[in-house]
N, C-alpha and C positions, 0 to 999 in steps of 0.2 A: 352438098352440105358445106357452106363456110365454117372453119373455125375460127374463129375470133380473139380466142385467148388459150395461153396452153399454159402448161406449167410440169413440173418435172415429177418422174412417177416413183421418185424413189425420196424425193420428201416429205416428212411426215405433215399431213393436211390439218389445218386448225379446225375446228368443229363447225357444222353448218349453222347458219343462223335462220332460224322459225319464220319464216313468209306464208303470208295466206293462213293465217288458224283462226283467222276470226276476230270478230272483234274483241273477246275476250283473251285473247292472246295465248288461249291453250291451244293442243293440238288434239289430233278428232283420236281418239282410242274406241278399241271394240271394249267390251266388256266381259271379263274374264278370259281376258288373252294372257297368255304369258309375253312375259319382257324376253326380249331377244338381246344380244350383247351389240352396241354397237358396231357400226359396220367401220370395218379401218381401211384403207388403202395397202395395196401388196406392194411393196419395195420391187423395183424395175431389174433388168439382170445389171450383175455388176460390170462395169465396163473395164477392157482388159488395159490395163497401165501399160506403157512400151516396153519396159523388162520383161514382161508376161508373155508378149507378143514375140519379143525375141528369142525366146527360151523355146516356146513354142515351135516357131518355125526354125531352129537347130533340130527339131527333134524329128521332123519330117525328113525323110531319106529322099531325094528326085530321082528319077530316072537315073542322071548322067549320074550320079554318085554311086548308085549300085550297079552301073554299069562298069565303074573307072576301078572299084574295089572288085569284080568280075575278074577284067583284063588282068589287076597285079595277082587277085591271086593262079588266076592260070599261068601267068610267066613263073611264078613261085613254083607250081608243080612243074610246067619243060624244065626248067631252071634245074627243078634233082631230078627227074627223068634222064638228064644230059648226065647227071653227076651220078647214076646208076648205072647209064650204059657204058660210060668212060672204066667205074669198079666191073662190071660184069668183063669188058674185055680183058681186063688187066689180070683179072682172077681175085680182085680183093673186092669184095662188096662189104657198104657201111651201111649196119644194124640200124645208127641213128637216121640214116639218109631216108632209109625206110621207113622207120617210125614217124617222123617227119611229113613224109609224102602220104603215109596214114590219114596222119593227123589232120593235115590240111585237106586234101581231099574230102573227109568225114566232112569239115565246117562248109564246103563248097558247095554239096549235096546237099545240104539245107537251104540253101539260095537259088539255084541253079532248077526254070521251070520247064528246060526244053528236055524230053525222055532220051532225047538220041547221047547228047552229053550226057546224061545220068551213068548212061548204060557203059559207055567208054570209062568214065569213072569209077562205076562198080567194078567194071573188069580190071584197070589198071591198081586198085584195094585189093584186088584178088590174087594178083599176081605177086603185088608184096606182102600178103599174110604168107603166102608162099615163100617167098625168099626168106621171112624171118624165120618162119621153120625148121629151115635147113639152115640157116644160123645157130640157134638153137639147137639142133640136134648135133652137128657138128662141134657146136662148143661141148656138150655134156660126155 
């Protein structure tokens, strides 16, 4: 099939003009039809502006981006792991350190699809609901 002429589907089309009705120039109707509403054209999708596009594609996450946010926040938790085991030897453990390692840990467990890290993470949450505990009871 050739097309021969095209034109754009999202502009509004001017009204067909009557070919072929005859020589009296009407056109053929049944009798005791109802009137239908004329037929219109559908406006096309709208097309995305480059703003649009770019907003868009900020909002997609890639791979290497949630991988690179993976890697900081692990060093984040060794990072007070180090700074828990430095207060456990010394005899001073910090409340906030563990709160902290909580906290972050909890947002990592949302991200994180491999079970064997999960399970290392739930345990190492384990062991500081435990420590603040014994913070807590100590303090009271």
């Amino acid at each position: 099939m050739r097309v021969s002429q095209t034109r754009r589907t999202n502009a509004p089309q001017a009204g067909r003009t009557q070919r072929g009705a005859g020589s009296r120039g009407g056109s053929f109707e049944l009798p005791n039809a109802r009137k239908t509403a004329p037929r219109r054209e559908v406006a096309g999708p709208a097309h995305i502006s480059g703003i649009d596009a770019i907003v868009a594609l900020q909002a997609v996450d890639d791979a290497g981006d949630r991988r690179r946010k993976a890697v900081e926040t692990g060093d984040r938790i060794l990072d007070l792991l180090e700074r828990l085991k430095i207060g456990v030897l010394s005899g001073h453990i910090n409340g906030t350190d563990l709160a902290l390692l909580r906290k972050t840990i909890e947002k990592q467990q949302d991200v994180v699809d491999d079970p064997e890290l999960n399970d290392i993470l739930r345990q190492i949450d384990l062991r500081a609901r435990v420590e603040l505990a014994k913070l807590k009871r100590d303090a009271a």
